[in-house]
C-alpha positions as CSV (number, residue, x, y, z in Angstrom):
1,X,24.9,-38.5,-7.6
2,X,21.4,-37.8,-6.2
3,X,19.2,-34.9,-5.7
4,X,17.0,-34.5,-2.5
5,X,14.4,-31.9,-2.4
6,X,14.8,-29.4,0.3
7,X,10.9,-27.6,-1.0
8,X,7.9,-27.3,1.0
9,X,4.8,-27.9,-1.3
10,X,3.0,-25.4,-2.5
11,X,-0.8,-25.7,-1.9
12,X,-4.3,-23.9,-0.8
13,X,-4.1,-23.4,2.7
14,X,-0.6,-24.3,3.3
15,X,1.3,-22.9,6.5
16,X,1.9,-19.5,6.8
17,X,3.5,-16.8,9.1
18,X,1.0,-15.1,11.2
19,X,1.9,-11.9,9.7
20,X,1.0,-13.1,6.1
21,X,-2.7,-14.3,4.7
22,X,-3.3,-17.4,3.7
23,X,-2.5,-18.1,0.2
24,X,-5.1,-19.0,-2.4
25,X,-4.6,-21.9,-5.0
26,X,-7.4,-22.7,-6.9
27,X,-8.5,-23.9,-10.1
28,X,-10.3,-21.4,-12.2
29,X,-11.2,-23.7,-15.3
30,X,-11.3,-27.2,-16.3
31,X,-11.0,-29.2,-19.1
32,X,-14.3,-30.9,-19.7
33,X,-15.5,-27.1,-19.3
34,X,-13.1,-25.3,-20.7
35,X,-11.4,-27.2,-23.2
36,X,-8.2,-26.3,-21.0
37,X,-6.9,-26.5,-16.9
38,X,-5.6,-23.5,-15.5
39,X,-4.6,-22.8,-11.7
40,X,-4.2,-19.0,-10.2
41,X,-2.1,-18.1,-7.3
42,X,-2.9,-15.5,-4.9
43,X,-0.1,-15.0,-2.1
44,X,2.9,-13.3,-0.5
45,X,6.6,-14.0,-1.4
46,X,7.1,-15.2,1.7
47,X,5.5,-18.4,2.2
48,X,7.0,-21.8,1.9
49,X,10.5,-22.5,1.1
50,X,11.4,-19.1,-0.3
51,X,14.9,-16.6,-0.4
52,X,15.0,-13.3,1.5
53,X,17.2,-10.4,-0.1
54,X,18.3,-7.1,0.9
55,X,15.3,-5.2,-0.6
56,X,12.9,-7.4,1.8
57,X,14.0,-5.2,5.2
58,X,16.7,-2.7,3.9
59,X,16.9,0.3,1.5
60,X,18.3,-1.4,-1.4
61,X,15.8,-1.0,-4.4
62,X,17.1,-4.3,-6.2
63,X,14.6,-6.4,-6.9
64,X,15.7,-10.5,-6.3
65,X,15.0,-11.5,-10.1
66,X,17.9,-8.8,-11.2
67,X,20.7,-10.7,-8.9
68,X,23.1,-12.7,-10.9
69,X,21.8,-16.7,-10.7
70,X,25.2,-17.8,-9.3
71,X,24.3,-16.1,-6.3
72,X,21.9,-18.9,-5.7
73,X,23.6,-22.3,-6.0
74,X,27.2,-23.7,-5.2
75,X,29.2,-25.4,-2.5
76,X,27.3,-25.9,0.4
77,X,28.3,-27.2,4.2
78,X,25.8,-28.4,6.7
79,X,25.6,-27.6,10.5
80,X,23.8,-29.6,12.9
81,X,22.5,-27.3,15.7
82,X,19.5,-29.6,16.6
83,X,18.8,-29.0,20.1
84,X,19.8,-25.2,20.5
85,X,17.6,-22.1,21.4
86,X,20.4,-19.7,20.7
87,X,22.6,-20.8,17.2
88,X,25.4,-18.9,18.8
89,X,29.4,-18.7,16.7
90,X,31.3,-21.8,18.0
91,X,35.4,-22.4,16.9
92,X,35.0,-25.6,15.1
93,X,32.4,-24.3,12.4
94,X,35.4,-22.1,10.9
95,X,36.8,-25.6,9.9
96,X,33.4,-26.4,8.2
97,X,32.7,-22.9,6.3
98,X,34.3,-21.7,3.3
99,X,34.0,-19.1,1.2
100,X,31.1,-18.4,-0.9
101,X,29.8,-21.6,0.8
102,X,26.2,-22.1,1.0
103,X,25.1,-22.7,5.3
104,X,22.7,-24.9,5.9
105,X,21.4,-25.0,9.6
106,X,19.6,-28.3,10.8
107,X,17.8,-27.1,13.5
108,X,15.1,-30.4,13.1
109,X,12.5,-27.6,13.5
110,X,11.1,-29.0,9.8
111,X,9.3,-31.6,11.9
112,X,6.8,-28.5,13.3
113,X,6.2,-27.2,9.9
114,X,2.1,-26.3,10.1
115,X,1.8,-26.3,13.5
116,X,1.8,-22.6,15.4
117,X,4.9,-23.0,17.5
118,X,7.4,-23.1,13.9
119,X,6.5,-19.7,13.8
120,X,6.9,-18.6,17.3
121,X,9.2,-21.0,18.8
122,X,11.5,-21.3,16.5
123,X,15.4,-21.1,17.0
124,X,17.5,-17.7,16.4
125,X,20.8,-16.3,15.3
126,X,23.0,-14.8,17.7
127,X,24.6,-12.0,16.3
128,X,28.3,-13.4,17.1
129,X,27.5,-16.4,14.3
130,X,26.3,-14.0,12.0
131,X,29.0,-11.8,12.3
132,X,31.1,-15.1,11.5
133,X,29.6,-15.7,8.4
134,X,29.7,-12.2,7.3
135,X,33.4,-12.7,7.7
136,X,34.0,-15.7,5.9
137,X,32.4,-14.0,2.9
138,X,29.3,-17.0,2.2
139,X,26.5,-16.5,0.0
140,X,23.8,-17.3,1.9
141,X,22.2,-19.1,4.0
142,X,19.7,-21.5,4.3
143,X,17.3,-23.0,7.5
144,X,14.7,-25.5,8.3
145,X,12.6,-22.9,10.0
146,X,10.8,-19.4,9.1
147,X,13.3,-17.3,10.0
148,X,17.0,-16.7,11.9
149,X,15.1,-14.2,14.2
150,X,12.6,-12.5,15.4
151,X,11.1,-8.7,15.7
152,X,13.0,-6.4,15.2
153,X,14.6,-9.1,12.8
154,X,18.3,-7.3,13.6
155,X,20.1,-10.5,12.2
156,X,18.1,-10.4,8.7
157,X,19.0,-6.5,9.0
158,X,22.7,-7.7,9.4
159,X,23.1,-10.1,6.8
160,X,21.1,-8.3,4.1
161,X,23.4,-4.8,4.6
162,X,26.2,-7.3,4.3
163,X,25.2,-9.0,1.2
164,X,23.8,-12.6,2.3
165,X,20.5,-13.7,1.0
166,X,18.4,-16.2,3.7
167,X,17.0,-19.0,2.3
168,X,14.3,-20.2,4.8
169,X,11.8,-22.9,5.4
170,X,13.5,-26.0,3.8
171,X,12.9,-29.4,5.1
172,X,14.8,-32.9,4.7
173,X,18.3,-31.5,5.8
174,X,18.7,-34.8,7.7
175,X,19.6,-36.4,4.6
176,X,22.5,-34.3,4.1
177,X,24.0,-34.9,7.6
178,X,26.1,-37.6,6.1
179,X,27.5,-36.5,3.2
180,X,30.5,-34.5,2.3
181,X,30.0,-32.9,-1.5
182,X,27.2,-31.3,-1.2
183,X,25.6,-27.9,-3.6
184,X,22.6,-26.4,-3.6
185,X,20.6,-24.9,-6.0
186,X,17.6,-22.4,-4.6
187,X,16.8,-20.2,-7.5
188,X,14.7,-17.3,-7.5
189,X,11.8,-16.4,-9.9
190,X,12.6,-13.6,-12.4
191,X,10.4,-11.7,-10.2
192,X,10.6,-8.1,-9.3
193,X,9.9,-8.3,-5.6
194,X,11.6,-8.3,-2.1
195,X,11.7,-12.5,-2.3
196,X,10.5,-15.4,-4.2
197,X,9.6,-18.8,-3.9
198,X,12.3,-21.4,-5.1
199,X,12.5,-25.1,-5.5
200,X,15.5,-26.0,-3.4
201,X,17.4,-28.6,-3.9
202,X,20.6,-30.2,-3.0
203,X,23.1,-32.5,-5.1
204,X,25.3,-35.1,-3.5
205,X,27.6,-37.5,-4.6
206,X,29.7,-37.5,-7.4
């Protein structure tokens, strides 16, 4: 068994979504000072490898820190879609997907992470693959990249009314590509907001 961290670090002036400002990590005192260290934090939910819910672009007033935590880890399947603008439903995935699986894509879009285009280049959904895994009943779904769509983010619209939380901005999927037993565990903050930050990771092996 091994675990392989799927987390972007957090940092001061780490990549962000154009829509968001820049976060702010800095150290406010220090020991030979202050007799103690101490860091603040000044950001958005939505930066770095974090977890969407419904609340983030529906109606639903649930924040993500009241969800039960088993919403957030379990079995999860990996799909390499390395190469494609359009992540579009194809037959053989509904051998790969199970129930109250966890998705990951590999898109290999990781590799842009801080540069402009992961933000505006990235892959999207198509509406007939999420419409698959609304079907086969998963729990959520997680990407290498910012997000499964763009304005007016119809496929985060989608899969929030139906339930699915998107877990978005991981990195290292490659190393999953080979193995069969994988989970993943991407757990929220007890946070009452739309999102949080999470350290995810995934266990393989036995």
């Amino acid at each position: 068994m091994k675990l392989v961290d799927l987390s972007n670090w957090i940092e001061n002036g780490m990549p962000t979504h154009p829509y968001d400002e820049k976060p702010n990590l800095f150290q406010d005192k220090f020991l030979e000072k202050d007799e103690f260290n101490n860091y603040k934090f000044d950001t958005g939910t939505h930066v770095g490898t974090h977890v969407d819910s419904p609340m983030h672009l529906t109606e639903s007033s649930k924040f993500i820190g009241e969800y039960d935590l088993d919403r957030f880890c379990g079995k999860a399947c990996i799909i390499d879609v390395r190469g494609k603008a359009i992540i579009n439903y194809e037959p053989q995935y509904a051998n790969l997907i199970k129930e109250k699986d966890i998705v990951l894509l590999y898109t290999g879009f990781d590799k842009k992470y801080g540069d402009e285009a992961y933000y505006t280049s990235h892959p999207i959904i198509d509406m007939s693959f999420a419409e698959f895994l609304v079907r086969e009943k998963i729990k959520m779904i997680g990407m290498d990249m910012p997000s499964p769509d763009r304005y007016p983010f119809q496929i985060h619209k989608y899969l929030f009314s139906n339930g699915l939380f998107i877990l978005e901005s991981l990195r290292n999927l490659s190393f999953l590509l080979s193995e069969k037993d994988i989970e993943v565990f991407a757990f929220p903050l007890r946070i009452k907001a739309d999102a949080s930050w999470v350290r995810a990771v995934a266990r393989v092996g036995s």
